[in-house]
C-alpha positions in Angstrom: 47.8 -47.4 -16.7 50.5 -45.2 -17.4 50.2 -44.3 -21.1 46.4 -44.3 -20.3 47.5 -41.0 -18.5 49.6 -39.4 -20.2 47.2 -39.7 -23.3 44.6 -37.7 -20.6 47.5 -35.0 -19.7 48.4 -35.0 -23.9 44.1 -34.2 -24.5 44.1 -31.6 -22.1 47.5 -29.7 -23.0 46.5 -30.2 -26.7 42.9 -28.6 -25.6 44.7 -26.0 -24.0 47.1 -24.5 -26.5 44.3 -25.1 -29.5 41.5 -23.4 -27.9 43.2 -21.5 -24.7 43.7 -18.6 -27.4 40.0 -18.2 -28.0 39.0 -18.3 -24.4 41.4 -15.4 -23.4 39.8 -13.4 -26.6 36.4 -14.0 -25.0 37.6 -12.6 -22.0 39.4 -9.6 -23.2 36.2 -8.9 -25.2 34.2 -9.3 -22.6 36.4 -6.7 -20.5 36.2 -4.4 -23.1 32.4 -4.5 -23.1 32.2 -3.7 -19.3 34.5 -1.0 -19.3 32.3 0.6 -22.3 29.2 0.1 -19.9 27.3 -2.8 -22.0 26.6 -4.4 -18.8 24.9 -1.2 -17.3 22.2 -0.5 -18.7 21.1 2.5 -16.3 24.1 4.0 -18.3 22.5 4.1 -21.6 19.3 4.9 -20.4 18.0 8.6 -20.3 17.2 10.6 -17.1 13.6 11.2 -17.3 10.5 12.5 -14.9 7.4 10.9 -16.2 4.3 10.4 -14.2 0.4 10.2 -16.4 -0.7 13.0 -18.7 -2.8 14.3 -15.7 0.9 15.5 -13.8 3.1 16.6 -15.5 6.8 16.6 -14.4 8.8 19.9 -15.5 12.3 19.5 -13.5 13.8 17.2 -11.1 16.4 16.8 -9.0 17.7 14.2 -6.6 20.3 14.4 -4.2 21.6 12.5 -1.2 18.7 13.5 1.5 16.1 13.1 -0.8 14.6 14.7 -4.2 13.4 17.9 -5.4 10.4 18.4 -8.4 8.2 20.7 -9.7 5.0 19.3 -11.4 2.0 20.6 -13.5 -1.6 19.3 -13.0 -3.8 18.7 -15.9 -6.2 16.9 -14.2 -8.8 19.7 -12.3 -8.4 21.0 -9.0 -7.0 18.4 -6.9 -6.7 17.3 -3.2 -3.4 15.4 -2.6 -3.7 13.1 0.3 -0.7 11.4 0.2 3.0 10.7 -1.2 4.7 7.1 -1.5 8.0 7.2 -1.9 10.7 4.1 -2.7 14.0 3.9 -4.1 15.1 0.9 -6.6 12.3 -0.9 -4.8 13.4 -0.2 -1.3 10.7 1.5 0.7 12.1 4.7 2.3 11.3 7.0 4.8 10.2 10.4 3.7 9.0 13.9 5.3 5.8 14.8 2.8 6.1 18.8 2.0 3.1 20.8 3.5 0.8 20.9 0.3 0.1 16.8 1.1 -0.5 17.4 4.3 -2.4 20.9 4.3 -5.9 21.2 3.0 -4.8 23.0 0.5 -6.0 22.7 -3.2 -4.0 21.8 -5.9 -5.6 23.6 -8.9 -5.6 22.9 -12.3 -2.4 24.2 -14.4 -0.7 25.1 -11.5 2.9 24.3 -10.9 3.9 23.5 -7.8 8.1 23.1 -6.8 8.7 20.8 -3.5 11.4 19.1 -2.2 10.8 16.0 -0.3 13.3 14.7 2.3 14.3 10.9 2.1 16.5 8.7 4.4 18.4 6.9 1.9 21.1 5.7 3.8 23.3 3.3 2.1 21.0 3.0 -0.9 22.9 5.8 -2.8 26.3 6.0 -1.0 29.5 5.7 -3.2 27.3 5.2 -6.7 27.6 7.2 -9.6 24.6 5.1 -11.0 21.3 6.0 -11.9 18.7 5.5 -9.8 14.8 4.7 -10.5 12.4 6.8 -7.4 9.1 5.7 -7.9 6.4 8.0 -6.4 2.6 7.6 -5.7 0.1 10.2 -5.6 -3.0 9.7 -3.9 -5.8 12.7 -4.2 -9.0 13.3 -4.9 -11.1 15.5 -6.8 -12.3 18.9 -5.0 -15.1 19.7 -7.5 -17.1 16.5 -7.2 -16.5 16.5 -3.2 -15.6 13.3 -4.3 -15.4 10.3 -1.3 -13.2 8.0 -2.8 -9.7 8.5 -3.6 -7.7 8.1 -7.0 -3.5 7.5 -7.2 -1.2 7.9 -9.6 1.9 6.8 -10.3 5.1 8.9 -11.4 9.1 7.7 -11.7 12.4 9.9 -11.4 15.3 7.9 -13.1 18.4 10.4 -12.7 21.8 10.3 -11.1 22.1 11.1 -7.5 24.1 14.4 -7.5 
């Protein structure tokens, strides 16, 4: 049993020093890679503000207490019902600015700038990362008197500053 062993202990030092060269050049490569941000992808990514050609987004911003964006409607005169807010997938908690909740027409080719407060919480602390706030629109036509009610969807991918 004994030289049974040490030909075992001889395998596995010989396995070593042949191919422990190659594993710590995977390893350094693979270092490399992260530090370069290969293993990010949010980093490579572009900030963008995209919602349907009906809205159109013309600046954003997104900070710590919630977001601020100033949108274009193509789509007619418009009454906004509601905003859905959720960060990286996370529902959050978020004050609606007076246009959704006022009866207030949107009209067609009008910009409008609002900031909408979040709680975000932890979801942003500490991160220089990008994040991905999806948004949903729900409104409905003011021209048809229109009884059902139509949503769209919109992103904000940027870097909380």
């Amino acid at each position: 049993m004994g030289k049974r062993g040490s030909l075992l202990e001889y395998m596995g030092i010989d396995f070593l020093t042949r191919y422990g060269w190659l594993i710590l050049l995977i390893i350094i490569a693979m270092y490399s890679l992260d530090i370069y941000g290969v293993f990010r992808p949010s980093e490579i990514f572009p900030e963008r503000c995209g919602f349907n050609s009906d809205i159109i987004c013309e600046s954003y911003s997104i900070n710590k207490n919630g977001f601020e964006v100033t949108l274009r409607n193509n789509a007619g005169n418009l009454e906004v019902s509601g905003l859905r807010v959720s960060l990286d997938g996370n529902n959050v908690e978020c004050v609606s600015p007076d246009i959704f909740i006022s009866d207030e027409i949107w009209r067609k080719h009008r910009e409008i700038n609002f900031k909408v407060v979040c709680d975000f919480g932890d979801l942003v602390e500490g991160d220089d990362f990008k994040k991905k706030i999806n948004m949903r629109f729900s409104y409905r036509s003011s021209i048809d008197n229109a009884f059902y009610s139509k949503s769209v969807n919109g992103v904000i991918f940027g870097v909380v500053g």
